[in-house]
C-alpha positions in Angstrom: -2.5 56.4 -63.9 -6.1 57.9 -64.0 -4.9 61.0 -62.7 -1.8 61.4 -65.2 -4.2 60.8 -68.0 -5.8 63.6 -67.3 -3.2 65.9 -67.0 -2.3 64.8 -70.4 -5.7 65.8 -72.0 -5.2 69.1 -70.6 -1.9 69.7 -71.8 -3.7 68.7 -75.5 -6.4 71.1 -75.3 -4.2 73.9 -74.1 -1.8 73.3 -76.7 -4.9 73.2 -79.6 -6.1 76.2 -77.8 -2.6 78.0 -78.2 -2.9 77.5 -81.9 -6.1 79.6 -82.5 -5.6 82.3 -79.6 -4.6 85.8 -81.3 -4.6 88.6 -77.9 -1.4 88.0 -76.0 -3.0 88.0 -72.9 -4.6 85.0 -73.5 -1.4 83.4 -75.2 0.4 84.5 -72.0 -1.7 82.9 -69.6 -2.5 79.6 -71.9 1.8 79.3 -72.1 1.9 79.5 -68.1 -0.7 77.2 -67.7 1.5 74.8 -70.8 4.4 74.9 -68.6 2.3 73.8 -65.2 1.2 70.5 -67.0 4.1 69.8 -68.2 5.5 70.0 -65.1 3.4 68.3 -63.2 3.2 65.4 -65.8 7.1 65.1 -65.6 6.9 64.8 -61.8 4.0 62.3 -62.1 5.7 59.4 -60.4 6.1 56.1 -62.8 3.8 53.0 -62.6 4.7 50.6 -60.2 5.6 47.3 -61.9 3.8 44.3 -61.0 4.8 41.8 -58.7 6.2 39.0 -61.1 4.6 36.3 -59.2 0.6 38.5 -59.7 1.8 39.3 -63.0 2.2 35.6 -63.4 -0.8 34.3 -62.1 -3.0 37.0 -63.8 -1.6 34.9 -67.1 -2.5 32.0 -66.2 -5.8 31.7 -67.0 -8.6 28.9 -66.1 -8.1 27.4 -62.7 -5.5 26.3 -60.4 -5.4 22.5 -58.9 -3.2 22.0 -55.9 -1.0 18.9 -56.7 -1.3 16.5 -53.8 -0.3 12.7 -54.6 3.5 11.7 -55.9 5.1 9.6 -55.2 9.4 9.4 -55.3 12.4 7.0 -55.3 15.7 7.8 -54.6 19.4 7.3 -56.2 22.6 8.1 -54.4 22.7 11.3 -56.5 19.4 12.1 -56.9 16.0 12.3 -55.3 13.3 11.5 -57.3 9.5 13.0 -57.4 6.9 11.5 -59.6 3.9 13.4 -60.6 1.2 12.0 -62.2 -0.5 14.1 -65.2 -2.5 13.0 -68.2 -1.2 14.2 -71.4 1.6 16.4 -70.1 3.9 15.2 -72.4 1.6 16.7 -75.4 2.5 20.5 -73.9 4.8 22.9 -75.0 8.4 22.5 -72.8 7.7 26.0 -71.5 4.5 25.2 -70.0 6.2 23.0 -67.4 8.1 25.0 -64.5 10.4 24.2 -61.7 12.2 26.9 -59.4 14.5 25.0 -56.8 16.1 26.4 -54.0 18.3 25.0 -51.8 15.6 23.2 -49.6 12.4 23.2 -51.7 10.6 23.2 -55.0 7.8 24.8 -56.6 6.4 23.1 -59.7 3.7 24.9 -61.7 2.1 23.5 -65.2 0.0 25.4 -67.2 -2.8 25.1 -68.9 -3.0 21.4 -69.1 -6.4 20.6 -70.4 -7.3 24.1 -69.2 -6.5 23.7 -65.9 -3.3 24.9 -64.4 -1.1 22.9 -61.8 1.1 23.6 -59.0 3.1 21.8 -56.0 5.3 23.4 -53.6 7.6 21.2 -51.3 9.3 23.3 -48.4 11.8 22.1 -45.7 13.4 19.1 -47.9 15.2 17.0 -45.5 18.7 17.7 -46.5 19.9 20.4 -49.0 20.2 20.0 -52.2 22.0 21.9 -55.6 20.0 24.2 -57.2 22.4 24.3 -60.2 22.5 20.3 -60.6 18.5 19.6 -59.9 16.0 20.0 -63.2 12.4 18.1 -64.3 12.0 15.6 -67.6 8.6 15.2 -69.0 7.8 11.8 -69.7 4.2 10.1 -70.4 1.5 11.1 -68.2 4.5 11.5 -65.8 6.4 14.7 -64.8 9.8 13.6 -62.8 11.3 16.1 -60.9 14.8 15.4 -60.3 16.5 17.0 -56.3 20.5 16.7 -56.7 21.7 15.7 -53.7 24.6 17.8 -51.8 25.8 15.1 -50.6 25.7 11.3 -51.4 23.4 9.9 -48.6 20.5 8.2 -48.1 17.4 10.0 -46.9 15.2 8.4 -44.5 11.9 10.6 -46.0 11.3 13.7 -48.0 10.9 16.9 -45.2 12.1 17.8 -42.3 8.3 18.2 -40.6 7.6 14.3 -41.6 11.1 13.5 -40.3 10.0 15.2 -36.8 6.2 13.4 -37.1 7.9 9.9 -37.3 10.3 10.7 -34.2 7.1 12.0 -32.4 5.8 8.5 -32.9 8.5 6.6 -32.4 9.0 8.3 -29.0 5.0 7.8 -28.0 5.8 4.1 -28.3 9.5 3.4 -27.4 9.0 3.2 -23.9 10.3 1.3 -20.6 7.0 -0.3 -19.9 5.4 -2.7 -21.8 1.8 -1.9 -21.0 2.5 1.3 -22.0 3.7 1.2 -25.1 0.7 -1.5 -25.7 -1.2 1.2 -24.3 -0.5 4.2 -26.4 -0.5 1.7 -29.7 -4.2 0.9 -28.7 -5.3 4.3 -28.5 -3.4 5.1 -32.2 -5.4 1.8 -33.8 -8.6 2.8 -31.9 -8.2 7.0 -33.3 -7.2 5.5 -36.8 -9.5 2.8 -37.2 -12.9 2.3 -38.5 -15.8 1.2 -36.8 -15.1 -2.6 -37.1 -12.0 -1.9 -35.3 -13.0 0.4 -32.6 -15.6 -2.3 -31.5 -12.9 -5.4 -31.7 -10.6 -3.3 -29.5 -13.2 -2.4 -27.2 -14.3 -6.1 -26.9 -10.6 -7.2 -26.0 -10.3 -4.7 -23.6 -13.4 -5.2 -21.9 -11.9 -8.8 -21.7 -8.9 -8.3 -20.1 -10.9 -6.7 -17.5 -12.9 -9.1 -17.1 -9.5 -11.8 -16.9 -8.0 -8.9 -14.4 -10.5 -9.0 -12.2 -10.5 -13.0 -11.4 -7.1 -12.6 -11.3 -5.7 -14.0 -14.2 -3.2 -11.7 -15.2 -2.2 -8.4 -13.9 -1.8 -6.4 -16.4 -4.4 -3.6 -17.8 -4.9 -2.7 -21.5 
């Protein structure tokens, strides 16, 4: 761009130049050198657009606050995403955005007390319509509304927390007993605070204890 607009300041001074020159000579070699620029600028190759999504984040503005807390419901037709946000119903319709595909949703509002928005939710459990899925504004609320392709219920939101729960499920669902009590004690001990890391510790320094005179034979 720097480059073209330079061209084109030489192609003005040439032509002013043009205008006083009297000796053909010089009108000769100032028409040759005319032509060059013009040709040159003509083969200039065009400004590359900008990428919608820059283009759109360059407008934005302020700052942008990753949404992380929702919470959602679900109808037979619909799934259901509420998203808290204080005085969103005061902006214009515009400034509230939601592109669906068939297995996620992007949400970005702007400029809401000069902060900007967004959420992005990727690998929905089940598909839904693009077409049939849109967002209301409501009171300090913004409800975004999935279609569902099909009437059914879903157990959670994505596939990755559908895998997490199975993961856990399958840690615990076992043949033996002591095991599964096992592996739930290590989960409560990871999880919990310090209260309950030294209550679990006590009981199992217990059962030792009970192992070891014999009373019962089994070790947690």
């Amino acid at each position: 761009l720097l480059f073209l607009n330079q061209l084109q300041k030489d192609l003005e001074e040439v032509k002013e130049l043009l205008t006083k020159a009297t000796r053909k000579r010089l009108c000769d070699v100032l028409m040759t050198e005319k032509h060059k620029l013009e040709l040159e600028i003509k083969n200039q190759p065009p400004p590359k657009p900008k990428d919608a999504a820059e283009e759109e984040k360059s407008s934005l503005g302020g700052y942008t606050v990753k949404i992380n807390n929702y919470g959602w419901d679900q109808s037979d037709k619909f799934i259901k995403i509420y998203i808290s946000l204080n005085g969103v119903q005061k902006l214009p319709a515009e400034n509230v955005q939601v592109n669906f595909t068939e297995r996620s949703f992007d949400l970005l509002v702007k400029n809401l007390n000069g902060k900007n928005y967004t959420m992005t939710f990727n690998n929905l459990l089940k598909p839904i319509s693009v077409e049939g899925s849109s967002r209301k504004i409501k009171t300090d609320t913004v409800l975004v509304m999935c279609r569902k392709k099909r009437e059914e219920k879903w157990e959670c939101l994505t596939q990755v927390e559908k895998e997490s729960k199975e993961k856990e499920k399958a840690a615990y669902d076992t043949s033996d007993p002591s095991e599964g009590l096992m592996n739930l004690l290590k989960k409560m001990y990871a999880e919990g605070d310090d209260e309950m890391k030294r209550t679990i510790n006590k009981a199992w320094v217990e059962s030792r204890e009970k192992q070891s005179k014999g009373d019962i034979p089994m070790d947690i």
